[in-house]
C-alpha positions as CSV (number, residue, x, y, z in Angstrom):
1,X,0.0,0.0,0.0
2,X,3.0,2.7,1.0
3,X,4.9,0.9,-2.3
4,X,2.0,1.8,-4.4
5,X,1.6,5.5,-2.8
6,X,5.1,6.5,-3.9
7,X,4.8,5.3,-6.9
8,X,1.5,7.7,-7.2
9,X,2.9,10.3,-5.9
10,X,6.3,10.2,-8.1
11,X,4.1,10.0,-11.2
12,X,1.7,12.8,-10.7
13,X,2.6,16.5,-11.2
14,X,3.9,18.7,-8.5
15,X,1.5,22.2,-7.7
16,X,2.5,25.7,-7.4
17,X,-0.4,27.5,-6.5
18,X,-2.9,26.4,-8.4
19,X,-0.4,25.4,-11.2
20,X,0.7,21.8,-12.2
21,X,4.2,22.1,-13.1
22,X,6.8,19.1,-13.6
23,X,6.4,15.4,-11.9
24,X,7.9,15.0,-8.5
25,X,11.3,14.2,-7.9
26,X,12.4,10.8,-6.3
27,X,14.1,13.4,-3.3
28,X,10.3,15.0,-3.1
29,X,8.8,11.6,-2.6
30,X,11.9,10.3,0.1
31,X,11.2,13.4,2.0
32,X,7.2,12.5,2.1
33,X,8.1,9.3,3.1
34,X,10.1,10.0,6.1
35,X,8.0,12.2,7.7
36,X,5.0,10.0,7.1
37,X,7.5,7.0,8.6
38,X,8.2,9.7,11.5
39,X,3.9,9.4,12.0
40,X,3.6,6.3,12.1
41,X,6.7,6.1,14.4
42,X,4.4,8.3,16.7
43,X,1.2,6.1,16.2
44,X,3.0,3.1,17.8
45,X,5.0,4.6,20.2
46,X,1.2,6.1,21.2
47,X,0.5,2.1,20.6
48,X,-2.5,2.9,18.1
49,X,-0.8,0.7,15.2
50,X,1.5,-2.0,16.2
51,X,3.5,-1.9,12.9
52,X,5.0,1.1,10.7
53,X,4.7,0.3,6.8
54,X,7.2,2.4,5.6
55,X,9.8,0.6,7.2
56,X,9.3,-2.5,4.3
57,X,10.1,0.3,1.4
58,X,12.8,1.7,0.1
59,X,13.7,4.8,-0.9
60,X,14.2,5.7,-4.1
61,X,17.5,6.3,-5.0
62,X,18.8,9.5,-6.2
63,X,21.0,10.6,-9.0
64,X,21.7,14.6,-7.9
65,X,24.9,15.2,-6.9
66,X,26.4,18.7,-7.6
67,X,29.7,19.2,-8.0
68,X,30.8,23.0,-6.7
69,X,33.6,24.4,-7.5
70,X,35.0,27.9,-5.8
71,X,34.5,30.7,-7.6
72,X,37.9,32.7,-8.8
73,X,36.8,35.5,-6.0
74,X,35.9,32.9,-3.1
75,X,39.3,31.3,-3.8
76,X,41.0,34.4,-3.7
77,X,39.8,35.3,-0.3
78,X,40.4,31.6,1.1
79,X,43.7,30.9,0.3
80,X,45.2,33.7,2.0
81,X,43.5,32.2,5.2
82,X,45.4,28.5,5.1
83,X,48.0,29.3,6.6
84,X,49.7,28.0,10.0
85,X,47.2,25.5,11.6
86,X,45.1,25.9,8.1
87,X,48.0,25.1,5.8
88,X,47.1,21.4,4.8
89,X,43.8,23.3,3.1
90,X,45.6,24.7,0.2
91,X,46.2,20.5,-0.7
92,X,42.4,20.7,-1.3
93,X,41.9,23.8,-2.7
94,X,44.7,23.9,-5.3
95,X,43.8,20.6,-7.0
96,X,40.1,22.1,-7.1
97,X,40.6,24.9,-9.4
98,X,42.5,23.2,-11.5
99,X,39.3,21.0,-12.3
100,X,37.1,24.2,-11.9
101,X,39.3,25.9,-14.6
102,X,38.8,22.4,-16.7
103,X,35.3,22.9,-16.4
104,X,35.1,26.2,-17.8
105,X,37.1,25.3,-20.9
106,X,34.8,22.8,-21.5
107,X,31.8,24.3,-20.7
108,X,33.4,27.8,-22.5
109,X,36.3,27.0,-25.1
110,X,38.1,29.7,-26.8
């Protein structure tokens, strides 16, 4: 029954206002389901249910990772701060633009 209400819910189209705009995202539909998990958590430890059917599904799994890079400006005002106890930053922060600037080539070649 939860199975087939996420399913529902990730096929019909999310509302802004009164407007229908694009489907729900799998993330929209995990967040749903973990707070209705949360009420059902409160419906047994208030022992009106005995068993919280949420826990059988899964969630669905997501494909949205963002890579961020630091701008030129944010990395010129952090690098000038790793120094002394910060100095081991600059080992992350160096190699980082280097794939920000390979980014932008690709995204904007000359």
């Amino acid at each position: 029954m939860v199975r087939k209400f996420c399913q529902e819910r990730l096929g019909t189209p999310a509302r802004k206002g009164k407007e229908k705009t694009a489907p729900r995202q799998p993330a929209t539909v995990n967040r749903e389901m973990s707070v209705l998990s949360r009420i059902f958590s409160l419906a047994m430890e208030e022992e009106v249910i005995e068993d919280n059917p949420c826990r059988k599904v899964k969630q669905f799994e997501l494909d949205n990772q963002v890579i961020n890079y630091l701008s030129k400006e944010e990395e010129a005002r952090l690098l000038p701060q790793c120094i002394g106890e910060r100095e081991h930053l600059r080992a992350i922060v160096l190699p980082r633009r280097q794939h920000r600037d390979a980014a932008e080539r690709t995204v904007h070649p000359s």
